[in-house]
N, C-alpha and C positions, 0 to 999 in steps of 0.2 A: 463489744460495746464496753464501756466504765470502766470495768475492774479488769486488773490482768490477770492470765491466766491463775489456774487453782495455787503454784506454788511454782516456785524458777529454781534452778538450782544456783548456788554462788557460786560463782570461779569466779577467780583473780581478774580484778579490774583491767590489767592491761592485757590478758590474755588475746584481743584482736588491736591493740591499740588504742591509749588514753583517746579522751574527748578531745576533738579539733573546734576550735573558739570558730564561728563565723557570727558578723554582724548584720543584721536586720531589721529594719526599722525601729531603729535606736537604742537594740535591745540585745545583751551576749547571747546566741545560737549558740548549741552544741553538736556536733555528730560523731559518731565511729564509722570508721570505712574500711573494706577489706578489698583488697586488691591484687590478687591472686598472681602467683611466681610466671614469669613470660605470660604474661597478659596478651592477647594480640591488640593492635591497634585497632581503632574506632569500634571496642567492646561493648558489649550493650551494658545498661545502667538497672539494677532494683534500688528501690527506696521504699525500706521495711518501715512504718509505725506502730509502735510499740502502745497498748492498749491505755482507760483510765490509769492513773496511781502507776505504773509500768515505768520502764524508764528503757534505752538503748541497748545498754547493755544487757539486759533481760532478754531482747529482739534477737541482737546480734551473737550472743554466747548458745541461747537455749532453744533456735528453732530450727537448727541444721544449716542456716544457710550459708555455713564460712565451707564448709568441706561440699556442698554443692556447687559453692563458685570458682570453686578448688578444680572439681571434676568439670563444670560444663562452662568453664572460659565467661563469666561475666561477674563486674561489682558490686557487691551490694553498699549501701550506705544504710544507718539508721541514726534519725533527728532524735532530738529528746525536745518531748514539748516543755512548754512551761510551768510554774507553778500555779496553782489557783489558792484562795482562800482557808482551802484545808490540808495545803501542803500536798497537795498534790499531782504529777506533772501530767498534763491533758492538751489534747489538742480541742482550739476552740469551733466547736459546730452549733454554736447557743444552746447550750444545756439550759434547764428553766433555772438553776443555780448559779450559774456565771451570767446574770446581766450584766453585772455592772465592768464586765470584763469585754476587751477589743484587741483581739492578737492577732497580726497579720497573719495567720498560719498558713492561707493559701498563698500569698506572696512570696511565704520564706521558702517555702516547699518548690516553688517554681524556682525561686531566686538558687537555690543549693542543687537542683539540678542542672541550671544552666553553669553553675562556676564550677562543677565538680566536670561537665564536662568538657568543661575549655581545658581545667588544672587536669586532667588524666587521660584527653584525649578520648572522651568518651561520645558512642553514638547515640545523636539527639531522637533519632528516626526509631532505636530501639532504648528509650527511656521511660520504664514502667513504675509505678508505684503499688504499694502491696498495704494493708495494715490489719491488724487485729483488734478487736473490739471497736473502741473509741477511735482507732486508728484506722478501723474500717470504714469507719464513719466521716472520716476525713478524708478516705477512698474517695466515698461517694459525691462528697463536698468537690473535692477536685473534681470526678469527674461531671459534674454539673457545669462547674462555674471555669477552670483551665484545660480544658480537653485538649488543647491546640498542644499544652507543653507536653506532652507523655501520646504514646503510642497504646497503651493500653492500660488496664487498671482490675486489680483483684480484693477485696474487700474482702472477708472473713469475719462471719457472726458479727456482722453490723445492720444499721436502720439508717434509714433515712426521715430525718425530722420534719414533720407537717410542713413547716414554711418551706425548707427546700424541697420536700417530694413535691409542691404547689408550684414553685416558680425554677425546677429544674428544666434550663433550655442549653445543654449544648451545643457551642459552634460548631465545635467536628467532632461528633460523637465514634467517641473509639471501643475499641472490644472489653469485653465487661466476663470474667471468673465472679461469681460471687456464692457462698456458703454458709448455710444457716443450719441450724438445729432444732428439730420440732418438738425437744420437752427443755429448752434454753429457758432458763427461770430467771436471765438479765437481759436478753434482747427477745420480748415475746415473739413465739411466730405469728400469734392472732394480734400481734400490735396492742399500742394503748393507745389512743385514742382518746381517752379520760385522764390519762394521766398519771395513771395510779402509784407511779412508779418515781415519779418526781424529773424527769432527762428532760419531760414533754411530749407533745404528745405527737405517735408516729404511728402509720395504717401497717397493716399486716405485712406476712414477708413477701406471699402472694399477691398482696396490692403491689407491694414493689416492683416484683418482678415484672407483669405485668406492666409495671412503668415503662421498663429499661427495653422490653420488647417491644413499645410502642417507639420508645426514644430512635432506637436500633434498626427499625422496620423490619423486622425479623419476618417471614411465614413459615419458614418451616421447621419442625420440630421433632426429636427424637429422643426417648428418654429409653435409659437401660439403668438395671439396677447392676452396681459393680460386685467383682469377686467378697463374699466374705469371709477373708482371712482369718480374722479373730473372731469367732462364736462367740469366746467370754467377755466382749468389749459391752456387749448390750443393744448393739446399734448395727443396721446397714445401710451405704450410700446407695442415693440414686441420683443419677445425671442425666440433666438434660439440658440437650445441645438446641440452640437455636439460631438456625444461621438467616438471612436476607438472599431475594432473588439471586442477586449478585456475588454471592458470596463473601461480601467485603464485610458484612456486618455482622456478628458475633457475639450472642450472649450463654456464656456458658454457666449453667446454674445446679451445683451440688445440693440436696438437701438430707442431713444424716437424718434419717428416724429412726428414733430414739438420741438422739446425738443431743447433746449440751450446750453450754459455754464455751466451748473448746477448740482448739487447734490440732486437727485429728495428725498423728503420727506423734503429736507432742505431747497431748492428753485428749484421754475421750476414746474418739474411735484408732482403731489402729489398723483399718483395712484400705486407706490409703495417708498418703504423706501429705498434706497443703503445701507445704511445700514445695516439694517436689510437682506436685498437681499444678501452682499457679507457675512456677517456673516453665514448666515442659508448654503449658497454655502461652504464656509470653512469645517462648521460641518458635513457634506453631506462626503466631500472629504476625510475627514482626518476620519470618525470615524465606515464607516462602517454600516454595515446592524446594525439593532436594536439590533440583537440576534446573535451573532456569528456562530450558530448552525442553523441559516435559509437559507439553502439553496435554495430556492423559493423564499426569500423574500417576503412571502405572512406577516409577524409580525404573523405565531403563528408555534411552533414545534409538528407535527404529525407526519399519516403516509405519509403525501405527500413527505415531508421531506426524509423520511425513503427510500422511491421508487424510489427520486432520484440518492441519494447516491448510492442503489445498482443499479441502470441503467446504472453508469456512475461509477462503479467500476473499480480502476484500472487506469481511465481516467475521468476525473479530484481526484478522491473521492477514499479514501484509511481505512484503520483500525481507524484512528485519527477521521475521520470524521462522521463515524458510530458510534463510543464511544462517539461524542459531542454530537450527535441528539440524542442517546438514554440516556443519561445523564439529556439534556435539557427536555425530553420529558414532553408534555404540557405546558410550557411556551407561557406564551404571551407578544408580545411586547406592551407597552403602550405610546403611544408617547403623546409628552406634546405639549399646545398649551395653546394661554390665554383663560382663564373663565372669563365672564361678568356677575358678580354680580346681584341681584335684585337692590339691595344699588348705583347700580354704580362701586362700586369695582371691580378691575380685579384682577387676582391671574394665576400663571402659570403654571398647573396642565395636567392632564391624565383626557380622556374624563369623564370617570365613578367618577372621584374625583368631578370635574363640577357639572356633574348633581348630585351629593349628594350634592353639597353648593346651590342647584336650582338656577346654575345660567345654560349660552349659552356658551359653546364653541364655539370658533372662527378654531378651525382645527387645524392639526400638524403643527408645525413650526409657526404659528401664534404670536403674541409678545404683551403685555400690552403697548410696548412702540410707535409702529405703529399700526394700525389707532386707537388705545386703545379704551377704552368701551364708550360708549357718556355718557357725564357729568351728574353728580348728584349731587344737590347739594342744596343750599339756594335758593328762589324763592318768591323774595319781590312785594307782589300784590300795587296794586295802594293804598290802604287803610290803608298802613302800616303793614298789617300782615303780618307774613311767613312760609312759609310751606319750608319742601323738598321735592325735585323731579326731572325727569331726567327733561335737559335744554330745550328739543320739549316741553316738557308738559308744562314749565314756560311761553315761550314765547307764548304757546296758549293759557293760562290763563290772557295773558296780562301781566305779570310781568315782574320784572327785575330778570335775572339769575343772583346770584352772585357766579360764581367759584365752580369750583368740587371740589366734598366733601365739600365745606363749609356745618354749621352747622348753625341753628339758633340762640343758644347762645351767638353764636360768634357774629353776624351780626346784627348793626342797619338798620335796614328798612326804615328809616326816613331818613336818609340821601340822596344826592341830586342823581341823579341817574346818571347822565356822568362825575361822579368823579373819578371813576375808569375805565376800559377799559372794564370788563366784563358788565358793565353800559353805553355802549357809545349809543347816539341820531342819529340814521337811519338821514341821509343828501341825499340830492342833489346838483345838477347843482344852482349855484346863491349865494346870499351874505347872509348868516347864522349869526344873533346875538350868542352872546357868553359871559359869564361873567366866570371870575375865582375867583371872591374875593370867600372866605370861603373853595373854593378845599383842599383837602391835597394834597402830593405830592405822584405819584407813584412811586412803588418800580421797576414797568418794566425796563428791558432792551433796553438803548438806545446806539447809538454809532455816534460820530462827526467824527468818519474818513471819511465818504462822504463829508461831509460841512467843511473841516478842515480850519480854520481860522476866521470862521463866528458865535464862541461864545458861542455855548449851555449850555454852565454852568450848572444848577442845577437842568432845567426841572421842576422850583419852580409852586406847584399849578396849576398844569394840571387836563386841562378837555378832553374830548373820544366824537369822533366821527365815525360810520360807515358808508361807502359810496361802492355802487357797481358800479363800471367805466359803463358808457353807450356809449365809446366808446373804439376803439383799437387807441391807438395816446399815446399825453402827458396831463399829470394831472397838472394845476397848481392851487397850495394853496397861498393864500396872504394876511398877513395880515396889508401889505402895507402900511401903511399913514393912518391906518384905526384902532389902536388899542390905549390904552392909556396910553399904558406900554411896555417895553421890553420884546418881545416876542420869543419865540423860536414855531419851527413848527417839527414835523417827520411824517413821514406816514410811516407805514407799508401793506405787501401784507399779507393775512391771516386771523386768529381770534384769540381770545385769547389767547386761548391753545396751536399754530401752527401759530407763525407769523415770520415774516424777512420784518425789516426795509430796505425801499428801496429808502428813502429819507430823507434829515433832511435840516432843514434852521435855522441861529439865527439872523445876522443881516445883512439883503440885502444892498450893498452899495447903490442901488436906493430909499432905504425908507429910512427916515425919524425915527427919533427917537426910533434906533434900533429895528424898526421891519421887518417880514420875509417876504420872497418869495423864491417859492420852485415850479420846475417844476418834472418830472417823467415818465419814462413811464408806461403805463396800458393796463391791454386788458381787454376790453366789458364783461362783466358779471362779473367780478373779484371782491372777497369782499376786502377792502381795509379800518385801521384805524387810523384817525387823531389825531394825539394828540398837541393840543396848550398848553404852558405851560411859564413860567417867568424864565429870565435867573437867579435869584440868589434871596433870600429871600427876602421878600417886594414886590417883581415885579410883583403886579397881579392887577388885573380891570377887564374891558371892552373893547370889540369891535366887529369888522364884517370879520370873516371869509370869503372869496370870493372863491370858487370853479368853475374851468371849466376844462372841458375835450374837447378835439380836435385833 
């Protein structure tokens, strides 16, 4: 709902391609689209919305879905809504603060999927919409009021506002993904109702849901709780599936407990991807058993095939459908999922392709881009030498991992080892020395919009530190009256590969000689990376880090 996620990382604006101008009821539209290398024809369509205050690029850089559409053959687009009164860009579901505002948004939304798929040859039949917060809310909007234009629809930690959860009537109610969090402290699960919150007022998540199964005529019901991957996330998913008689009707509904505000794989929980979850749900809905001709949907055409058909002569299964099956006969279906390489490498293949590259598949529907294959890579021992190898086996040998897939040719060894983040020096609780002279600068992604006004500059000559919080409270970092330079601070929750900055500092009004302080929250067992660095070239030295948790 509202606000975007806790923190986005910055990359380069044109990194998937500037904004494309489209017009709207009299108004400049924007969007980014990605459009992945041999596209096949009539591809299917996402259209990501990006939360309150959010904006496109924030969607389309920081929630996986460019190297997703990359690997499983479909477009994503993401709209940038418009501005509201406080400067900031929202799609409109009548917040109780935008009266005085009327933006066609459910027009433009239909209007830019119908022109994106004339201009790319895109299929209308598999044209879904997805959004986060506020943009999940505009999910639900569409799916009330344009069901007809989209094939399905995934919402993410959104609500539905009284007036529309009151007069939502679908013309052709389509399959429904939706995801909430039951301690979300901006879209309650108990609903407001009163309003306390100022959006307006909306019934619980369970009222909703309860909508959408009423909408959907759903009866039957199965709920499992999913693997939990990360212990130290705080949270475990539970899913439950609800389909109609028929089959045709579909509401799939994730609730993380313990789970937030969040976009699980991006922040919050990390034992599934949204991602990748509402994607894999999409393909599910819009495409059909593996084999057209599988009537069992067991993935192979025999005679079981064959005994259906004639059992159910007449009723369902007619001359067409005995002509498929004996047509198809002996096909198998071969579903793809990611291979994990010896090398580390993953590749997105059909089981028996796998085990001929001797690698592990990871299952159907499985993805290189969620939880992907553990790292392999350069593995700089205490001695200077370096081997490759995966990152368990490096740090059991004592070394320093640097970066998957790195190579040895590439990498000096000799270099200082918390110069880069995949190099960062395991910390604790208390006052930590630190030097930056000689650092180079990292290329990671940081971002001042937490800290705005407090200076981050250039991140010049940073050094990496890893810390796992030993308590559930606040983090604070400071480099206080205690460093000899212009300092800037960020922490991130994560590792290298999978992090989201969740704090930044440059120059605390309480210290001295532009240096930082920076508090945060954490929870207990959490890995969590510091990076100290100078605000603009020149600005490095010495000093003492101070860390406490509380």
């Amino acid at each position: 709902m509202r606000i975007t996620v806790a923190v986005t990382f910055l990359l380069a604006m044109g990194a998937f391609g500037q904004n494309i101008p489209f017009q709207h009821d009299g108004l400049n539209r924007q969007y980014r689209i990605h459009v992945p290398k041999n596209i096949q024809p009539n591809a299917p369509l996402v259209i990501a919305l990006h939360g309150y205050s959010g904006n496109n690029n924030d969607m389309i850089s920081n929630y996986g879905w460019v190297p997703l559409a990359d690997e499983r053959g479909f477009v994503v687009a993401c709209p940038n809504g418009t501005f509201d009164q406080f400067g900031a860009r929202f799609w409109d579901v009548d917040y109780d603060f935008h009266p005085q505002l009327d933006v066609d948004d459910d027009g433009f939304v239909v209007a830019l999927a119908e022109h994106l798929q004339i201009l790319h040859g895109l299929d209308p039949a598999r044209t879904f919409v997805t959004g986060f917060s506020n943009g999940a809310e505009m999910c639900f909007q569409l799916a009330c009021r344009e069901s007809q234009a989209f094939a399905a629809f995934a919402p993410i930690v959104g609500m539905m506002l009284d007036p529309l959860f009151q007069e939502c009537a679908p013309s052709s109610p389509k399959p429904m993904l939706s995801l909430n969090g039951t301690i979300d402290d901006v879209t309650l699960y108990n609903g407001d109702l009163d309003n306390t919150g100022g959006w307006g007022p909306y019934h619980s998540i369970p009222d909703m849901m309860a909508l959408w199964r009423s909408i959907l005529g759903t009866t039957d019901s199965e709920s499992t709780f999913l693997p939990n991957l990360d212990p130290s996330d705080g949270s475990v998913v539970q899913l439950e599936t609800n389909r109609s008689i028929n089959d045709e009707a579909l509401l799939q509904y994730y609730l993380v407990i313990g789970g937030g505000h969040d976009w699980p794989g991006q922040s919050g929980n990390r034992d599934i991807s949204a991602t990748l979850e509402v994607w894999n749900f999409f393909d599910d809905v819009a495409s059909g058993t593996c084999l057209p001709s599988d009537v069992n949907n067991d993935n192979v055409i025999n005679t079981t095939d064959l005994l259906v058909v004639l059992s159910g002569w007449g009723n369902p299964y007619g001359i067409l459908d005995l002509l498929g099956v004996l047509s198809s006969w002996g096909d198998v279906c071969e579903p793809l999922g990611s291979c994990c390489q010896p090398n580390g490498s993953c590749t997105f293949v059909a089981e028996p392709v796998c085990g001929g590259l001797g690698g592990q598949w990871q299952g159907a529907g499985s993805s290189c881009t969620f939880p992907g294959c553990p790292p392999f890579g350069v593995c700089c021992l205490k001695d200077a030498t370096c081997q490759e190898v995966l990152e368990a086996e490096c740090l059991g040998l004592g070394g320093s991992f640097r970066g998957d897939q790195t190579q040895c040719p590439n990498i000096d060894c000799s270099q200082d080892f918390n110069d880069e983040c995949f190099d960062a020096i395991s910390v604790s609780n208390g006052e930590v020395a630190f030097s930056t002279d000689g650092a180079t600068t990292s290329g990671d992604a940081y971002n001042d919009a937490q800290c705005s006004g407090t200076y981050l500059g250039e991140m010049f000559a940073d050094v990496w530190f890893s810390y796992t919080a030993v308590c559930t409270g606040t983090l604070r970092l400071s480099t206080c009256n205690s460093a000899a330079f212009d300092t800037d601070l960020v922490v991130y929750e994560g590792n290298c590969f999978q992090k989201t900055q969740v704090g930044c500092n440059g120059d605390n009004d309480n210290c001295a000689n532009f240096t930082s302080e920076l508090t945060c929250p954490v929870q207990q067992g959490q890995k969590y990376l510091i990076r100290v660095g100078g605000w603009e070239s020149g600005n490095s030295g010495s000093g003492i880090l101070l860390i406490e948790c509380e």
